[in-house]
C-alpha positions, 0 to 999 in steps of 0.5 A, spaced: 320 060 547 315 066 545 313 069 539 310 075 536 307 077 529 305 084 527 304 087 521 309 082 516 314 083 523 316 077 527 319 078 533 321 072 538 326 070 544 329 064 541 333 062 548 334 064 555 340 062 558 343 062 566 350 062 567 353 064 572 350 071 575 348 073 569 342 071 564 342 071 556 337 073 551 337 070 544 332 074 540 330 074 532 327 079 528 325 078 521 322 084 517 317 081 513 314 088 511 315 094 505 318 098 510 325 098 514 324 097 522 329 102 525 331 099 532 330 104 537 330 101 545 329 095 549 326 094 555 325 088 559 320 087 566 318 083 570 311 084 571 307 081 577 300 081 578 294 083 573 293 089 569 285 088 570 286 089 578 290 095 578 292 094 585 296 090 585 300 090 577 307 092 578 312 092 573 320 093 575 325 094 570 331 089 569 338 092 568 341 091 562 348 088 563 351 088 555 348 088 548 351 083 543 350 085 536 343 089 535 341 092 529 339 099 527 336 097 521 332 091 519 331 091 511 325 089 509 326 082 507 332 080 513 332 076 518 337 078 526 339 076 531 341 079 538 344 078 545 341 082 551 345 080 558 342 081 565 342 079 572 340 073 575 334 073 576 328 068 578 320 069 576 315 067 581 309 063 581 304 069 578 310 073 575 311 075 567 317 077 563 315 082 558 320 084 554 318 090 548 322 093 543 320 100 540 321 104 533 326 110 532 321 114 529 315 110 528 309 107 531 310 099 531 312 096 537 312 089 538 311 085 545 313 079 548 310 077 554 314 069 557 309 067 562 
């Protein structure tokens, strides 16, 4: 669904499912660099307008309901895989969903933006 690549990193949302009141993000993180990828935070927003026109760029973060199987540590060479579970939500016709995860005690992020 998107996909990220940085620096030996790939980062990608690989399903999206509604069931019920509740929304499900399968999400994989492959650890192709020389250094270990410490897992620090998350976010998911849902960014509506234009970051060029500032007025009216608005990002709203989304709750999070339950984690499944997130990893502290990617070891360099390794692959996994995580859940994330939120609130039902529906996208709008000029909305985005932005999703970022941080470093613990790094510099690397990586971003995924789902038009």
């Amino acid at each position: 669904m998107a996909v990220h690549r940085k620096k030996g990193m790939l980062f990608r949302l690989e399903h999206m499912i509604y069931q019920g009141k509740q929304v499900y993000f399968v999400f994989q993180i492959r650890n192709r660099s020389g250094i270990d990828f410490e897992v620090d935070t998350l976010d998911l927003n849902i960014i509506s307008g234009s970051q060029k026109k500032r007025t009216a760029y608005q990002e709203n973060p989304l709750g999070i309901s339950y984690v499944y199987n997130r990893p502290e540590i990617v070891k360099k060479g390794k692959m996994n895989r995580f859940v994330y579970v939120v609130p039902k939500f529906v996208l709008g016709d000029k909305e985005r969903l932005q999703v970022t995860l941080y470093e613990l005690n790094g510099n690397r992020l990586l971003s995924l933006i789902k038009p």
